[in-house]
VOBA-214773 format. One record per residue (C-alpha): z, y, x. Coordinates in steps of 0.2 Angstrom, whole numbers, padded with zeros to 4 digits, always signed. Last residue first. Example, Ala and Ser with C-alpha at 12.3 -4.5 7.8 and 13.67 -1.06 7.14 Angstrom:
BEGIN
<pt pz="+0036" py="-0005" px="+0068"/>
<pt pz="+0039" py="-0022" px="+0062"/>
END
This chain:
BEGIN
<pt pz="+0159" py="+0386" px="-0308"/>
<pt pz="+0142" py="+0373" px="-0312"/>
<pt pz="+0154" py="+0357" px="-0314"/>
<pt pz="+0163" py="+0368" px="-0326"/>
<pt pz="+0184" py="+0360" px="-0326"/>
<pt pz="+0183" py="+0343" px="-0337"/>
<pt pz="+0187" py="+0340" px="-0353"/>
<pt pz="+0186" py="+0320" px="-0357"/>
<pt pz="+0175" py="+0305" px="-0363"/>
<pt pz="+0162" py="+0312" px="-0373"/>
<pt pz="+0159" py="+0326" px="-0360"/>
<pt pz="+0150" py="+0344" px="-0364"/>
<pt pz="+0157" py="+0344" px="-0379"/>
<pt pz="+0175" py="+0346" px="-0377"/>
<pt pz="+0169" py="+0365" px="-0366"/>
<pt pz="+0182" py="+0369" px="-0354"/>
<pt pz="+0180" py="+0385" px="-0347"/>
<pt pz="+0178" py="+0391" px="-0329"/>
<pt pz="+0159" py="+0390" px="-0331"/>
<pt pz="+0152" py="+0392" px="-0348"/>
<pt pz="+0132" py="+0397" px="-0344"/>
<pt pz="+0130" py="+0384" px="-0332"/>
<pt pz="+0137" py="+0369" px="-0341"/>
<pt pz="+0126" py="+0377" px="-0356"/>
<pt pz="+0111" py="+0379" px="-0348"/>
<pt pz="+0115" py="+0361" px="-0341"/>
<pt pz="+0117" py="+0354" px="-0359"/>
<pt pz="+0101" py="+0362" px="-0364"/>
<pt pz="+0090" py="+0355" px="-0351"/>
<pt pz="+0098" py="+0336" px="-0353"/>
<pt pz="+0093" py="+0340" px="-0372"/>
<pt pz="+0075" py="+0344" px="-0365"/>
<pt pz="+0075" py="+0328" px="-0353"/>
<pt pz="+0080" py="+0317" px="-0367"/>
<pt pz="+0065" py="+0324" px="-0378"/>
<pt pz="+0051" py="+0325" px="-0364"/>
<pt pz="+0057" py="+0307" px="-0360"/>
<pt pz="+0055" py="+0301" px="-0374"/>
<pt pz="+0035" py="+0309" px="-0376"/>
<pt pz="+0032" py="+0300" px="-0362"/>
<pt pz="+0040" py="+0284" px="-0366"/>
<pt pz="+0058" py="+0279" px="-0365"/>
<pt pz="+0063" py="+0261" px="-0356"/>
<pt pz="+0076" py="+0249" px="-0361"/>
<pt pz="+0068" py="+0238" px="-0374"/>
<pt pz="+0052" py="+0243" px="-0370"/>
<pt pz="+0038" py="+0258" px="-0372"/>
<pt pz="+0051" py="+0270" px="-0380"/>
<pt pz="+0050" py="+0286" px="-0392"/>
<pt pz="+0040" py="+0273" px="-0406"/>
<pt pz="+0055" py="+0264" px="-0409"/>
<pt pz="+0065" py="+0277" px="-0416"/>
<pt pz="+0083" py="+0276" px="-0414"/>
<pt pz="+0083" py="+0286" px="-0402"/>
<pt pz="+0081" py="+0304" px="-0412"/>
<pt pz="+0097" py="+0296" px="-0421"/>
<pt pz="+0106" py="+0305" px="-0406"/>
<pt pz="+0124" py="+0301" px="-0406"/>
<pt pz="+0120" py="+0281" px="-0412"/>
<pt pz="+0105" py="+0283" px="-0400"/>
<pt pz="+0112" py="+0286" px="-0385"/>
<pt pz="+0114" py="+0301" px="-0377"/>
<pt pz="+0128" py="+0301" px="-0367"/>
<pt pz="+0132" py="+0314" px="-0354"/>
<pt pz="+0146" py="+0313" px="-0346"/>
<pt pz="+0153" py="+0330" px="-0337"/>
<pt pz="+0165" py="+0328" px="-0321"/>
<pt pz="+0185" py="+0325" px="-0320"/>
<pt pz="+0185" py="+0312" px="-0305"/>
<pt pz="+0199" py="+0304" px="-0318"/>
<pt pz="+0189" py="+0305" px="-0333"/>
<pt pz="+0170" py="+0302" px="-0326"/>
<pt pz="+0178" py="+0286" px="-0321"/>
<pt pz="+0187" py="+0280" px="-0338"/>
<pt pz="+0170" py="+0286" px="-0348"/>
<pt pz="+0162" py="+0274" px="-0334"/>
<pt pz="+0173" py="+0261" px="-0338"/>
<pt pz="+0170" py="+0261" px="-0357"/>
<pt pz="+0149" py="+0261" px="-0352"/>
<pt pz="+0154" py="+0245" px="-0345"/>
<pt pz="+0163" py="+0238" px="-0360"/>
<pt pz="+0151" py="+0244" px="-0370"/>
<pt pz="+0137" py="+0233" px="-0361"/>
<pt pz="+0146" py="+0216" px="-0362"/>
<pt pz="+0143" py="+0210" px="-0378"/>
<pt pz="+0135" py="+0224" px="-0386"/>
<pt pz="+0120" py="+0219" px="-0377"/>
<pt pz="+0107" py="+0233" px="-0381"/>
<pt pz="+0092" py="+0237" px="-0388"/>
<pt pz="+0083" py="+0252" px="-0390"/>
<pt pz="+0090" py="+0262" px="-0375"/>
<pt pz="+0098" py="+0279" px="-0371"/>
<pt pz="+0101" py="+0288" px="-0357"/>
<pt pz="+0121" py="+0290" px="-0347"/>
<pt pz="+0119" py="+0306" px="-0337"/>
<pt pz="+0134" py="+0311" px="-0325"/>
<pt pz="+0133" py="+0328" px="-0319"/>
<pt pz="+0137" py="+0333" px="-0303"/>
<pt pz="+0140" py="+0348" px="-0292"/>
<pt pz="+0136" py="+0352" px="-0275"/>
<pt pz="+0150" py="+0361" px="-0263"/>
<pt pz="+0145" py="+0350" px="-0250"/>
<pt pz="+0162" py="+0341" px="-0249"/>
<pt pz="+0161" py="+0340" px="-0269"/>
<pt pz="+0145" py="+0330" px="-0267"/>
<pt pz="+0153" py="+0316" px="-0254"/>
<pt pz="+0166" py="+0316" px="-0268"/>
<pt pz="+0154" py="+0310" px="-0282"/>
<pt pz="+0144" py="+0299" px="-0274"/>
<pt pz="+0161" py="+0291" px="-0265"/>
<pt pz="+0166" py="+0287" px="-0284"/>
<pt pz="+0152" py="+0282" px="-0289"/>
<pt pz="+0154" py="+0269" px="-0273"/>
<pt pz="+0172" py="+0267" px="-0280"/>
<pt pz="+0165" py="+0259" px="-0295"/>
<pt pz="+0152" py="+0248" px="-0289"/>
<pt pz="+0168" py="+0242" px="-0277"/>
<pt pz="+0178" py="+0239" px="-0292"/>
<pt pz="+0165" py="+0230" px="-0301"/>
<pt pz="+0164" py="+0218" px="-0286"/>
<pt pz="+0181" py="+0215" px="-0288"/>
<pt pz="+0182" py="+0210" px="-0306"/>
<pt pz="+0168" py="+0197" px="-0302"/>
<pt pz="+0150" py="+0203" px="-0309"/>
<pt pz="+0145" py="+0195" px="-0327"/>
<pt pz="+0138" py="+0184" px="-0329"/>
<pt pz="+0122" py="+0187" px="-0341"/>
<pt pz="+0114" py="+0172" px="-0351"/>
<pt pz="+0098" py="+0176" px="-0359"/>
<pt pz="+0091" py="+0169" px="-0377"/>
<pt pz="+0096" py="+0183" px="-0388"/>
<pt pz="+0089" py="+0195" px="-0376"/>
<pt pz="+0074" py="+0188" px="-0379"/>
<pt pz="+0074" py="+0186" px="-0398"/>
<pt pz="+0078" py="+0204" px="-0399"/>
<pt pz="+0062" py="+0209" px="-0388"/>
<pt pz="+0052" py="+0198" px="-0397"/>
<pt pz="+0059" py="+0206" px="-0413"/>
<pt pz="+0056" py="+0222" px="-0406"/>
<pt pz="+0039" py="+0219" px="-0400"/>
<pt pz="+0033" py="+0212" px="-0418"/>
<pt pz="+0038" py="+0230" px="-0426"/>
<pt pz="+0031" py="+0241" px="-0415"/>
<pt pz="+0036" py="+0250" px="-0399"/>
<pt pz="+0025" py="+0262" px="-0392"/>
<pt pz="+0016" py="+0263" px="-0372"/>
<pt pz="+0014" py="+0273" px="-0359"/>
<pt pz="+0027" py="+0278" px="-0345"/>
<pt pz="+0030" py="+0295" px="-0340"/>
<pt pz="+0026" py="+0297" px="-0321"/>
<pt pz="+0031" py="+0313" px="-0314"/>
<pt pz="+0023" py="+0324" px="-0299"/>
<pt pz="+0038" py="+0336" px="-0293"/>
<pt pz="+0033" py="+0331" px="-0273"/>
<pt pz="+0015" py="+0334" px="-0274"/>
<pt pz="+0005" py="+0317" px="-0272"/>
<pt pz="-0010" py="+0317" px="-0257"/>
<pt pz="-0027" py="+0312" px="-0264"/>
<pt pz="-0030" py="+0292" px="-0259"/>
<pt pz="-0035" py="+0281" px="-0245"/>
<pt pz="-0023" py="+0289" px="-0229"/>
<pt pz="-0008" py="+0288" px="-0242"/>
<pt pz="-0011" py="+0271" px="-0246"/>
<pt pz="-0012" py="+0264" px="-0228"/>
<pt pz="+0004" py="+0273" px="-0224"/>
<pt pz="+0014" py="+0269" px="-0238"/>
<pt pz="+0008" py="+0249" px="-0235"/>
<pt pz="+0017" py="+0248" px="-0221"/>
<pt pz="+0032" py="+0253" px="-0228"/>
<pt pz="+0042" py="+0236" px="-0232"/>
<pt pz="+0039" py="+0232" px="-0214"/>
<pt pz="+0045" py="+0250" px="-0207"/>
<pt pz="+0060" py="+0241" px="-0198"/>
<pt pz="+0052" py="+0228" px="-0191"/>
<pt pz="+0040" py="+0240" px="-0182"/>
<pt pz="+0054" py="+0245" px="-0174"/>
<pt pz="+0061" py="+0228" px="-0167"/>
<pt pz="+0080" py="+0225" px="-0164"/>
<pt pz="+0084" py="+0230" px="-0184"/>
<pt pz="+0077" py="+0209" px="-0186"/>
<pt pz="+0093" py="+0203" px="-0175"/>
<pt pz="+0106" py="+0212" px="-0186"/>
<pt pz="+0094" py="+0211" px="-0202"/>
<pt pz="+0095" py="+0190" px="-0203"/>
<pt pz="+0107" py="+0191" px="-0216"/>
<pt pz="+0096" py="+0204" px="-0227"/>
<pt pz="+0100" py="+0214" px="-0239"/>
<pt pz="+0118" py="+0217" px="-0235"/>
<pt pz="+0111" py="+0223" px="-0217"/>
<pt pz="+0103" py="+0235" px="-0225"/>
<pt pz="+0114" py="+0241" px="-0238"/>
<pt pz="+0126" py="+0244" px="-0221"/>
<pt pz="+0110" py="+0254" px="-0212"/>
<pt pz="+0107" py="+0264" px="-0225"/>
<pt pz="+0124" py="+0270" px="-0227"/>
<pt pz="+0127" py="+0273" px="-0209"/>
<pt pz="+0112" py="+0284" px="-0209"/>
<pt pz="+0100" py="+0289" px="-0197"/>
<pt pz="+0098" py="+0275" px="-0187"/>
<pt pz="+0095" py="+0263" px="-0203"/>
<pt pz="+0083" py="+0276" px="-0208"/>
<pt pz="+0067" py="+0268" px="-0206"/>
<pt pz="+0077" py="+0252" px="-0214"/>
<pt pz="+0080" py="+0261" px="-0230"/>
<pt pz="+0066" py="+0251" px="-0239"/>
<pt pz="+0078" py="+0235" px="-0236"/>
<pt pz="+0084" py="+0241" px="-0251"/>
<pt pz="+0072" py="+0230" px="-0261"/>
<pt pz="+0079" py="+0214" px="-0255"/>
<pt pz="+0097" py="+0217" px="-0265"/>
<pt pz="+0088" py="+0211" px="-0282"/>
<pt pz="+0102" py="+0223" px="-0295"/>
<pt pz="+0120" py="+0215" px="-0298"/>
<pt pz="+0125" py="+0214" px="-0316"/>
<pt pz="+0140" py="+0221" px="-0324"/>
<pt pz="+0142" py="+0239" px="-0316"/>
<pt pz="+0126" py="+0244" px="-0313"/>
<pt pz="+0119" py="+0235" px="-0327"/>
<pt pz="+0129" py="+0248" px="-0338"/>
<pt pz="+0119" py="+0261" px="-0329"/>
<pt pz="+0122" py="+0280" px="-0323"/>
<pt pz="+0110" py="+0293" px="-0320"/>
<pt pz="+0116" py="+0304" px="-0308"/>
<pt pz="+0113" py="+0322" px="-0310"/>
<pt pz="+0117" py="+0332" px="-0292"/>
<pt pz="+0117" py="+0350" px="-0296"/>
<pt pz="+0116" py="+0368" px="-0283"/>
<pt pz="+0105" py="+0359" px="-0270"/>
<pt pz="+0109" py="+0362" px="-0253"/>
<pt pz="+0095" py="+0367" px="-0239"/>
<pt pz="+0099" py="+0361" px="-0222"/>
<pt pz="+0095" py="+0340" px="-0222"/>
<pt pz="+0108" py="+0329" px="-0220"/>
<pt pz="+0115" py="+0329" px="-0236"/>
<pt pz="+0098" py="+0320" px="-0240"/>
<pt pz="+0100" py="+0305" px="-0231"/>
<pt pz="+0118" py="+0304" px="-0238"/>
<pt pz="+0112" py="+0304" px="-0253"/>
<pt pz="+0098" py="+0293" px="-0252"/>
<pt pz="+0112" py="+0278" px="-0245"/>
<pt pz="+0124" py="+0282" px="-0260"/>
<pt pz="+0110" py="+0281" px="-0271"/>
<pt pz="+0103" py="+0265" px="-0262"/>
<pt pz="+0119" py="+0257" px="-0266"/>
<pt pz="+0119" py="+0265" px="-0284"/>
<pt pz="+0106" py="+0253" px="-0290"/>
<pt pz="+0089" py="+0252" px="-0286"/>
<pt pz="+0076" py="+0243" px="-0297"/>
<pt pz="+0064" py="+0259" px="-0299"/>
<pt pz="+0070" py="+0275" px="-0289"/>
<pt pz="+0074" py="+0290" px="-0297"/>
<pt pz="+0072" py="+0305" px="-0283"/>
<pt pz="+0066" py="+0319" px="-0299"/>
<pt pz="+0068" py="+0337" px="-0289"/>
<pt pz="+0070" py="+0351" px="-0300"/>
<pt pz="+0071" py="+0369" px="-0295"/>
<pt pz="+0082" py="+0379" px="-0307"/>
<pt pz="+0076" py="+0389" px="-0323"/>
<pt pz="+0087" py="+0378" px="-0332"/>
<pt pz="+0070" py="+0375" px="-0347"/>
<pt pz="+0055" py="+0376" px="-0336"/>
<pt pz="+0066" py="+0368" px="-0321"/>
<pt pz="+0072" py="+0353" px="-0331"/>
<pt pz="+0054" py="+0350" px="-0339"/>
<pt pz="+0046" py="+0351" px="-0323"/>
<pt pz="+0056" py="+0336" px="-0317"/>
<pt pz="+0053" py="+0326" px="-0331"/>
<pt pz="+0067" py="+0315" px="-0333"/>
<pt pz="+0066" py="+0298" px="-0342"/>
<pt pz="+0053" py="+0288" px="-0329"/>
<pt pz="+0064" py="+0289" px="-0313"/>
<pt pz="+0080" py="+0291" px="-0320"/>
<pt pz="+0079" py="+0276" px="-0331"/>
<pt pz="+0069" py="+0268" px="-0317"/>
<pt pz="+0085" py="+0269" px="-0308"/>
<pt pz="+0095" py="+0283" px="-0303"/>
<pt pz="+0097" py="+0300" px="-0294"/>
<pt pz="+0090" py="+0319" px="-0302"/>
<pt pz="+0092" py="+0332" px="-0288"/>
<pt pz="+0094" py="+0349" px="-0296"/>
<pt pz="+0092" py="+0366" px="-0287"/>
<pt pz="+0101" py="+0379" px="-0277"/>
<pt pz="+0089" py="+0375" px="-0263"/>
<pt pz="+0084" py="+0358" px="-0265"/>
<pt pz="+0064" py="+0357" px="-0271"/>
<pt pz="+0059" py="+0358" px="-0254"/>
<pt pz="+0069" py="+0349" px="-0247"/>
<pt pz="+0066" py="+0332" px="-0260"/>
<pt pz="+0047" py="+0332" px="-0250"/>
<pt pz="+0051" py="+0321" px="-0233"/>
<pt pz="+0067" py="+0311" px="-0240"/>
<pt pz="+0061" py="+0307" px="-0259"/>
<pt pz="+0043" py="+0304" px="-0250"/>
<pt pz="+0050" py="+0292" px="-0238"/>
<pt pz="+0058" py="+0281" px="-0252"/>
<pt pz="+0050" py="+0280" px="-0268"/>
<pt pz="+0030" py="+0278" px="-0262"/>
<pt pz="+0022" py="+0291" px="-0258"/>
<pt pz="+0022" py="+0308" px="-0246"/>
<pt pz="+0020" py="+0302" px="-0231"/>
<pt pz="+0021" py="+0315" px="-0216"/>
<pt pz="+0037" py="+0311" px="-0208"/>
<pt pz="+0032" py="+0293" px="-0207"/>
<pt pz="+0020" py="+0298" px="-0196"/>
<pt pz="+0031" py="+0299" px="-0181"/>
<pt pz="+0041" py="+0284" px="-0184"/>
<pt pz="+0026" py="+0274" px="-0189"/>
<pt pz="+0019" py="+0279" px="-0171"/>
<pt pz="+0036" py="+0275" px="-0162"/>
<pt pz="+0037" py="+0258" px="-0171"/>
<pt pz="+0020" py="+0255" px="-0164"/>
<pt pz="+0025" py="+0260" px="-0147"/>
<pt pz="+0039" py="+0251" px="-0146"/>
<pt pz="+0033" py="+0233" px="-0153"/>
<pt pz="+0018" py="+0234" px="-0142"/>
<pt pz="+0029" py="+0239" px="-0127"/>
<pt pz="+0044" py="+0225" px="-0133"/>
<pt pz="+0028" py="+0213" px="-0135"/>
<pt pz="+0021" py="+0216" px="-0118"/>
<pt pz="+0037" py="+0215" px="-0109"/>
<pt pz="+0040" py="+0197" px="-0119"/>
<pt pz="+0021" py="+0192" px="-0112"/>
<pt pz="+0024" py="+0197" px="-0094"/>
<pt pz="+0041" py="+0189" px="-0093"/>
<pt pz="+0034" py="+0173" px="-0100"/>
<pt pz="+0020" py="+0175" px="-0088"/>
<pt pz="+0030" py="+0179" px="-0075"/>
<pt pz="+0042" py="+0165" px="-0079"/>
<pt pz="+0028" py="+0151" px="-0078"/>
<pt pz="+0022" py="+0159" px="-0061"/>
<pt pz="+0039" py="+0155" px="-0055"/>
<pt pz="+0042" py="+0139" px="-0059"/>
<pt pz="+0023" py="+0137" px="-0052"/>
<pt pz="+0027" py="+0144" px="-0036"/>
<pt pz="+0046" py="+0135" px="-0034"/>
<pt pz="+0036" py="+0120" px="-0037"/>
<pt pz="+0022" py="+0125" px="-0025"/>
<pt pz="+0036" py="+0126" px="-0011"/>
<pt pz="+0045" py="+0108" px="-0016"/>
<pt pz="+0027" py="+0100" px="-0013"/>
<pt pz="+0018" py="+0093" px="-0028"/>
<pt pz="+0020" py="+0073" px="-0029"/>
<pt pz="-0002" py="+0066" px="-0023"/>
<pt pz="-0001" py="+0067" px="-0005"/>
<pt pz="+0016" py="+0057" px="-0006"/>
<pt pz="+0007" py="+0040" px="-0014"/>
<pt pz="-0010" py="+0040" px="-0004"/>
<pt pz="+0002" py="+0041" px="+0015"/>
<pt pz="+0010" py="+0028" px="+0007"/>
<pt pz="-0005" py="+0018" px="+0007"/>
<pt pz="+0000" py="+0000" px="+0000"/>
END
């Protein structure tokens, strides 16, 4: 046997160590190429994020300024977003009006938007939060929120709804681009279509009839709603709460808005609306109700496009009775006025 054959044909220790090497490098190489990749593209979505004006998240922080300056900021869900019309509220208050309702977001992403916007160097006179029983008694999709990842750096908010969202978020924040995932499409849309002015609202179309009630009726009497443990009430709660404070500390008041809806489960829902009236009475600010057995005006079908939701000519009333309440919060200040809160007298949020 040719030994000489055998050894010829095992890698010497030196080319070992060159290839272990070469192997590294090349790893090396391509991790430092996707950090730079990953960088640079984080840093161009960062810079041109400062320019989109769509979508529910960037615009509400780039364009909300504007409309600040001893104005109103709406918050709330899509019964924020599509029940008050911006240019409604300043025609009738003579205020600026800004609408930053957000669809399927609950006060979390209030609490985070609020903050975002506090940052910012005009100060609106009036923060109206729109304020839901689902809040309180059913959690909202978490997932959503991880639109406030741009902002995780910016907020301490943002960044703990983020990380709730998502229990991989504390490695995933590590990449920028990661961060404007959610957004991407922002970007693309507002490069394809006519640039969207700040105070643009979207009434919803649509009437009720007859045979979309009772479907809607036999629906909800076919769902099953837990409600939320006792402690996670308490902490949706206190985060009213903190909304409410955090605006006192900026010397901006706030108005609680509780809307109307066609249908509702009396099961659970007045419980939660009972504990909003208990809230609104110790942080001693206005609550709005206008629900339909107050206003008979909602108890027309043909003011709403669901069960839940007002349609464009609804939103056009509950935005002008919201106008007149405010005109009157306003024009009262230092007294105490029983009707401007169903649930106690509080001191002129306006004063």
């Amino acid at each position: 046997m040719d030994n000489s054959s055998t050894s010829s044909s095992k890698p010497l220790p030196g080319t070992r160590v060159v290839e272990s090497r070469t192997h590294v490098l090349r790893v090396a190489t391509f991790l430092l190429g996707a950090l730079l990749i990953d960088r640079g593209l984080g840093w161009l979505f960062q810079s041109a994020s400062t320019q989109v004006v769509h979508g529910e998240t960037m615009k509400h922080v780039n364009v909300a300024p504007a409309y600040m300056r001893d104005g109103i900021v709406v918050f709330g869900s899509s019964r924020a977003a599509h029940h008050v019309d911006p240019q409604v509220l300043s025609d009738q208050t003579g205020l600026t009006a800004y609408n930053a309702g957000s669809n399927g977001q609950s006060i979390s992403f209030h609490r985070a938007l609020q903050e975002l916007l506090l940052q910012q160097p005009e100060r609106p006179r009036l923060f109206v939060l729109q304020l839901d029983a689902l809040d309180i008694n059913r959690p909202l999709p978490a997932v959503r929120s991880l639109v406030l990842a741009p902002f995780m750096d910016r907020s301490a908010e943002a960044r703990k709804l983020v990380l709730q969202s998502d229990p991989r978020a504390w490695i995933k924040q590590l990449s920028l681009t990661w961060r404007f995932n959610s957004l991407i499409h922002q970007f693309s849309g507002g490069m394809r279509s006519t640039p969207e002015h700040g105070n643009q609202f979207h009434p919803l179309s649509g009437v009720m009839d007859e045979r979309r009630v009772a479907e809607a009726t036999r629906r909800i009497a076919q769902q099953s709603i837990e409600p939320r443990p006792v402690e996670e009430t308490t902490a949706a709660l206190e985060m009213h709460r903190d909304f409410i404070r955090r605006a006192r500390e900026n010397n901006i008041d706030v108005v609680l808005l509780v809307g109307p809806r066609l249908l509702r489960r009396s099961d659970w829902e007045g419980d939660a609306v009972l504990l909003l009236q208990q809230m609104a009475a110790e942080e001693h600010v206005p609550l709005l109700q206008f629900d339909e057995d107050k206003y008979p005006v909602f108890r027309d079908p043909t003011v709403y496009c669901d069960k839940d939701h007002l349609n464009g000519r609804g939103a056009t009333l509950l935005t002008g009775l919201l106008s007149d309440h405010i005109r009157e919060i306003s024009s009262s200040r230092g007294q105490h006025s029983a009707h401007l809160n169903q649930a106690n007298r509080p001191e002129d949020p306006l004063r």
